[in-house]
N, C-alpha and C positions, 0 to 999 in steps of 0.2 A: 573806461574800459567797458565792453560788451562780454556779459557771461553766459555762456552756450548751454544747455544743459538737451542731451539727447534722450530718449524714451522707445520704448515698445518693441524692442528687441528681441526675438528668439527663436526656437526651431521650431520648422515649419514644415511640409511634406511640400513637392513637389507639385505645381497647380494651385498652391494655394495662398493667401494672401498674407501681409499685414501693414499696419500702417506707423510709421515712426512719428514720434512729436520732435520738436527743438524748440524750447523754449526760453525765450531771451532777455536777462534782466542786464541791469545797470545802466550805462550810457548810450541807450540802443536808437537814441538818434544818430549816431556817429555810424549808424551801415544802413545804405541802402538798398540792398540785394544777398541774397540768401543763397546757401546750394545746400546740395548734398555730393558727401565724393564720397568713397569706398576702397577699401585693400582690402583682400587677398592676403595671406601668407604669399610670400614670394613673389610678390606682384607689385607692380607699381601701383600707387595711388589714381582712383580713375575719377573722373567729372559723371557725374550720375542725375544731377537736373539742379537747375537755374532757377530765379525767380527777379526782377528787376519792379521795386516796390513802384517806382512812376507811371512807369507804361505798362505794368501789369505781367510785360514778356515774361514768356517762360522759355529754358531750352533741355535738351533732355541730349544724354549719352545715348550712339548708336544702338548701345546692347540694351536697350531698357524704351526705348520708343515705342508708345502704343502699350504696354503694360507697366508702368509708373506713370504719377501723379503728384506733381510739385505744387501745395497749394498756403495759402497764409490766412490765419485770423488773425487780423491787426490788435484786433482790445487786449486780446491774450498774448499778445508778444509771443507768437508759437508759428511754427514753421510746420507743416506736414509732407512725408512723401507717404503715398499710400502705391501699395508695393501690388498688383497682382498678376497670376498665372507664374509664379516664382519658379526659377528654375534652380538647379544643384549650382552653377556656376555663380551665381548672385549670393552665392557664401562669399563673407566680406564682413568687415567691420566698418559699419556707416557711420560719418561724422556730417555734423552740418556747420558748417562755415558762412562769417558776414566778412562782407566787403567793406574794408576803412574806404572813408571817398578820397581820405587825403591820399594815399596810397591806390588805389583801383583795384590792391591788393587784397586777397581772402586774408585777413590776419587774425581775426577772430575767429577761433574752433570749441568746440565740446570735446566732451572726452570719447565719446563712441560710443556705439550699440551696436552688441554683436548679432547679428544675422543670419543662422545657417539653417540652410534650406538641403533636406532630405531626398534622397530619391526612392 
């Protein structure tokens, strides 16, 4: 099993930035690709940015392209999104999820960081 642990979570004015960790212990050869997704109260779960460990891809959600930043330090088993120009609507509880490869499926998740951005 792969165990998620999220970081750097909290309220923020609007314009301004921060950057979340995910940091990955146990069997963490079993994922090759990383994201981050986000809820909303009342909202569905959204894809908010990609990271594909091979080819380095990255992909990013429409509402976050050009101000997030999905990035990895391999040694530290940690995942980064680094969040800026934050708007009120990017209030959300971010999780960061791995990809089983048996699966292609996200199956491994953290518990969340919560997010909320001020106006």
């Amino acid at each position: 099993q792969v165990q998620l642990v999220e970081s750097g979570g909290g309220l923020v004015q609007a314009g301004g930035s921060l950057r979340l960790s995910c940091a990955a212990s146990g069997r963490t050869f079993n994922t090759y690709a990383m994201a981050w997704f986000r809820q909303a109260p009342g909202k569905e779960r959204e894809f908010v940015a990609g990271f594909i460990y091979s080819s380095g891809t990255t992909t990013y959600g429409d509402s976050v392209k050009g101000r997030f930043t999905i990035s990895r330090d391999a040694a530290k088993k940690t995942v980064y999104l680094q969040m800026n120009s934050l708007k009120p609507e990017d209030t959300a509880t971010y999780y960061c999820a791995g990809r089983n490869p048996r699966t292609a499926q996200y199956d491994y998740w953290g518990q969340g960081t919560q997010v909320t951005v001020s106006s």
